[in-house]
C-alpha positions in Angstrom: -10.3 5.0 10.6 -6.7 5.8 10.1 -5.0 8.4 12.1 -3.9 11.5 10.6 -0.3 12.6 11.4 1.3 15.8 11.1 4.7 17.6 12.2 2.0 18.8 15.8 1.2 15.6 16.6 4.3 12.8 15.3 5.8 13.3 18.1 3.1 11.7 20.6 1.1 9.5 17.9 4.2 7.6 16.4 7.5 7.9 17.8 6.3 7.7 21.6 3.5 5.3 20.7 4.3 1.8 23.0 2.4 -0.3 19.7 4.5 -0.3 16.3 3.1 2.1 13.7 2.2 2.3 9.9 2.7 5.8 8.3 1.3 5.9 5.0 3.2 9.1 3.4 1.0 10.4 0.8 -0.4 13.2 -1.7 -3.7 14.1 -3.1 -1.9 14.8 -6.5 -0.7 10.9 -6.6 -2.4 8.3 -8.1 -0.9 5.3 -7.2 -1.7 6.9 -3.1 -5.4 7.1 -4.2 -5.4 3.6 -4.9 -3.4 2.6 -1.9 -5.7 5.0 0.5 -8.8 3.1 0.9 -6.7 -0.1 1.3 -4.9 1.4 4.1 -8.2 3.0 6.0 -9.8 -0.5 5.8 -6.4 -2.4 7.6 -6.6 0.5 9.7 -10.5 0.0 10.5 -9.6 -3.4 11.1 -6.4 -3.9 13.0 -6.4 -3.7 16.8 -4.0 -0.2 17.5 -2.3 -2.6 20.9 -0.4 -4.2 17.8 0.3 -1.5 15.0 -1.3 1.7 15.0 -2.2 2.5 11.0 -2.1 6.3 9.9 -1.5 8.6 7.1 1.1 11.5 6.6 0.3 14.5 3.7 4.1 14.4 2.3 2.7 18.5 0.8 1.6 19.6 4.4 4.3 17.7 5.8 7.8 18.5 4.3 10.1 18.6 7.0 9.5 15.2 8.0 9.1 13.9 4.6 12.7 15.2 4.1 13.7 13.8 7.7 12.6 10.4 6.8 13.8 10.9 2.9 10.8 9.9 1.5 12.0 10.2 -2.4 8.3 8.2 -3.7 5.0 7.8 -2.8 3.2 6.1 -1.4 5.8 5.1 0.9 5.1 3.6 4.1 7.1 3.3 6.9 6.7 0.8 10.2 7.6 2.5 13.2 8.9 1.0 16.6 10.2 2.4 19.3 10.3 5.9 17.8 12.7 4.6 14.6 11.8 3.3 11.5 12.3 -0.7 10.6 10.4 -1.3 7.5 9.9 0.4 4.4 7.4 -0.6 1.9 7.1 1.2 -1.0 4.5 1.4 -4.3 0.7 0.6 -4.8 -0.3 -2.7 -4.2 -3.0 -5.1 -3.3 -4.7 -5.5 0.6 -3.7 -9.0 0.6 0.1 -7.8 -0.4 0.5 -5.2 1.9 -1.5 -7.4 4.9 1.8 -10.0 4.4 3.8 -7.4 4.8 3.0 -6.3 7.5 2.4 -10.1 9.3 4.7 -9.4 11.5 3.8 -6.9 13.3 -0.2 -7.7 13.2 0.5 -11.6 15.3 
């Protein structure tokens, strides 16, 4: 199950976590982030958190750090490592897409 993030707990869960991590930035209002949601829990359900810790991030519950990280369209995802961002992957795609994106952090 992906983690939940929020401005209480992004601190802790992804810019101190010691694995890189996934932040799916999100609304319920989005379509293209409904399609991308159940993609993202099931790579999340899947992946072993020691190598990249998968999550999601309500961009309408969350504004201040969707305006910190200048998220302009969602979905966007960001990769996280060692508290700073160092991918960005944005729009709907397939699992299959978005699993060879993130290849390098999953070997």
């Amino acid at each position: 199950m992906a983690h939940i993030f929020n401005e209480a707990n992004f601190q802790a869960e992804v810019l101190s976590s010691s694995s890189p991590v996934l932040v799916d930035f999100w609304a319920e209002w989005c379509g293209p982030c409904r399609v991308m949601g159940p993609i993202v829990e099931e790579i999340a359900s899947e992946t072993d958190e020691s190598k990249l810790k998968v999550g999601k991030l309500n961009v309408d519950e969350n504004m201040h750090l969707s305006t910190e990280y200048r998220i302009l369209s969602i979905p966007t995802m960001l990769v996280f490592k060692d508290g700073k961002p160092v991918d960005t992957i944005v729009g709907s795609m397939s699992k299959q897409d978005l699993l060879a994106k993130l290849a390098p952090y999953l070997a």
